[in-house]
N, C-alpha and C positions, 0 to 999 in steps of 0.2 A: 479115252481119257477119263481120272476120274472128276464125278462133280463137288464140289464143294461151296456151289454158288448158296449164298442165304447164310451162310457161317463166319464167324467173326475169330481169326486167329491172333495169339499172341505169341509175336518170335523174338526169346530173347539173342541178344549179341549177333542183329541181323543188318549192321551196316557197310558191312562187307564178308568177303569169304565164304566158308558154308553156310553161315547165317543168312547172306543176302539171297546164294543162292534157293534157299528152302520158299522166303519169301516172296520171292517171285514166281516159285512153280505155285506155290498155296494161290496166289492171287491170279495166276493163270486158269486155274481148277475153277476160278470164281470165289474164295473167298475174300472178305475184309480183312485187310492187316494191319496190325500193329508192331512199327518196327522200332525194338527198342535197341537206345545205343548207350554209352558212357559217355564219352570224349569226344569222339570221331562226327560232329553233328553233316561235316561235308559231306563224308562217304555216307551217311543214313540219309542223307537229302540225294545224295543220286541215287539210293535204289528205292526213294519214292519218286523221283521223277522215272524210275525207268517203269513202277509197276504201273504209275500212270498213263504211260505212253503205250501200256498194252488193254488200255481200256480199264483199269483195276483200282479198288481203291482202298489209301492206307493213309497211316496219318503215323507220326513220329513222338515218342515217347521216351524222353532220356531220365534214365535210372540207372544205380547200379544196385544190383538182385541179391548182392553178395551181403546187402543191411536190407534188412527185413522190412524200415519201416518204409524204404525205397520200394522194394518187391512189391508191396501192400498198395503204392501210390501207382505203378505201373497197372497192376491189376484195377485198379478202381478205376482210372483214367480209362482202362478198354471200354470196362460199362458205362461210365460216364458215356460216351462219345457212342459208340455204338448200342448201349442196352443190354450186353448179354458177353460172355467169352464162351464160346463153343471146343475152341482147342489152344493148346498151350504146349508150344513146343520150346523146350529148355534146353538151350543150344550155344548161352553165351560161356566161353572158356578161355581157359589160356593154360601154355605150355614153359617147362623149362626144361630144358639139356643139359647134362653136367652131370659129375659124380654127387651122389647122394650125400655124400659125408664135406663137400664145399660146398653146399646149400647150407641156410641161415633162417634162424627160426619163421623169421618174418616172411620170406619166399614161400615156405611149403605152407606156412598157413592164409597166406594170401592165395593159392592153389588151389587149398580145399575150400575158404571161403567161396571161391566163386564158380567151380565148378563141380562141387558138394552142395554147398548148403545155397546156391542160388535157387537148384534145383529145387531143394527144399524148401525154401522161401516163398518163392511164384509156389509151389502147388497147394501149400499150407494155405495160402491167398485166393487159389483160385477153387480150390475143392468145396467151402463151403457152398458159392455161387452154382457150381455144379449139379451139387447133390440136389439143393434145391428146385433146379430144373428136369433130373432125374437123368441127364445126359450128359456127355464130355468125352471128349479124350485129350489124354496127356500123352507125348515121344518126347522123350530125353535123347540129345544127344550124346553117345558116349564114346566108345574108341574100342577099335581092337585091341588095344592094348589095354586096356580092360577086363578083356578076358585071359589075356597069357600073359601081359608084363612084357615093360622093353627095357633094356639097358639102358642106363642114363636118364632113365624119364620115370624113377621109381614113385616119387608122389604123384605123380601126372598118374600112373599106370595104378595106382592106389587109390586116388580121388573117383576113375571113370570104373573100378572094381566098384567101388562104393554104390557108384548112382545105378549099374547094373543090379544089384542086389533090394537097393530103397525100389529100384522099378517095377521088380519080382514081386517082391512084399506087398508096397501098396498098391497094386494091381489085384494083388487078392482081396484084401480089402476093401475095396472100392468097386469090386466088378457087381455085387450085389445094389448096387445104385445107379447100374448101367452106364459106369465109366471105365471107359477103358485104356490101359497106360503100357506099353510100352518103351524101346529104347531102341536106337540105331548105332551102331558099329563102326562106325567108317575109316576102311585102313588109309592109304597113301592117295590124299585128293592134293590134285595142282592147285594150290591156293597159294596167295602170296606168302604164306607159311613157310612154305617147302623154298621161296626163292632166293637163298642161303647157299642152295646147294648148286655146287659146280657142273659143268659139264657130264665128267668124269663118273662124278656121286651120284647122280640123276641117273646114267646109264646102269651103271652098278644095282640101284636100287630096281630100276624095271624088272634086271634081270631075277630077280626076287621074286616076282610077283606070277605067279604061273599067267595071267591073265595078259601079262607081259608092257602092261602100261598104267601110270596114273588114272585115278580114277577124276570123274568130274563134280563139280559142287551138284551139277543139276543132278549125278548118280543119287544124291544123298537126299535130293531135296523130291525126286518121284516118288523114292521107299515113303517117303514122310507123306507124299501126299494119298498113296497106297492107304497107310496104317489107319490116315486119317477120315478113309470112305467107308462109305456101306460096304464096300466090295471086304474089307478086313473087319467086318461084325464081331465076327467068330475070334477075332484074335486079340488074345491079352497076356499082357506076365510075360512078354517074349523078347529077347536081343538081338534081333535080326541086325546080322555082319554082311558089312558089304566093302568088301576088303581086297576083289579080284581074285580071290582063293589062297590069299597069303596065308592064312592062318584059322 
């Protein structure tokens, strides 16, 4: 397993789903977390009571990442409380399904607000803290669809194109200050997301998947804690997909 004991992580939109689950492998690995949420304060208080009950320790932080001068109070509140942000994983998102041309101005830019420039936000926040200690890593979470686009999900599939590319870029950037950033992929994870989908639709979509099944939040949340070790020194500027081979 890797270690991550002594490290102080910030995960955004981690009070359920694949947020929660990242968080809880990080604090498994041994680091500090910071789980930040918007609305949801229940569900971000049960997956502090659940990092707690695996010996782990986190503390709750509500922002939303999508206004900047919130990003800025998330990040500061880590150093506040802890002294230091080591890694910063940007993870909070949201989706919509529908034809592109019955979207409404306010939908796709609330879209890229938060799963664009949140990203942006938190790193712009936490990179000078970084540089200054000469260490860091950043994983975005992004989406297979990201890299090839999906029907009905054209801003969704446009916003996580985005954060792939801000990933590439400011990883070269920054790798001279010995920080390192990355992004994660993740095709079809069972999260309450997908529980919309019927019997039928579910079976349908496996058959999809050469891998032949959904994937799990902890699939999404090991790569993250991978990226986030010594064991991944060597690796920057990368979009590792973890998608079961769909794509």
């Amino acid at each position: 397993m890797e270690n991550l004991t002594g490290k102080v992580a910030v995960v955004t939109g981690s009070s359920r789903g694949i947020g929660k689950s990242i968080a809880l492998e990080i604090a498994k690995a041994g680091a500090s977390v910071v789980i930040n949420y918007v609305s949801n304060e229940k569900e971000a208080a049960k997956t502090l009571d659940e990092i707690k009950e695996i010996g782990g320790v986190a503390i709750m932080v509500k922002a939303d990442v999508s206004i900047y001068d919130q990003a800025k109070m998330l990040i500061n509140s880590a150093i506040e409380h802890f002294g230091k942000v080591d890694i910063l994983i940007n993870n909070a998102g949201i989706s919509y399904i529908g034809l592109f041309m019955e979207m409404n101005e306010r939908q796709w830019e609330r879209i890229m607000n938060v799963n664009l420039n949140g990203v942006i936000n938190c790193s712009h926040n936490v990179l000078p803290h970084m540089v200054n200690r000469k260490c860091g890593c950043i994983v975005n979470t992004s989406s297979m669809w990201g890299n090839v686009g999906a029907s009905c999900e054209a801003i969704y599939s446009a916003s996580k194109g985005a954060v792939n590319l801000f990933t590439k870029a400011l990883a070269k950037e920054m790798a001279p200050s010995n920080i390192r950033i990355n992004a994660v992929a993740p095709g079809v994870i069972d999260t309450e997301m997908n529980s919309f989908l019927s019997k039928e639709e579910r079976r349908e979509l496996e058959e999809e998947i050469p891998i032949g099944k959904f994937g799990k939040g902890e699939d999404i949340g090991k790569t993250i804690v991978f990226l986030c070790s010594d064991a991944a020194k060597y690796i920057t500027a990368q979009i590792i997909t973890v998608d079961g081979g769909m794509n």
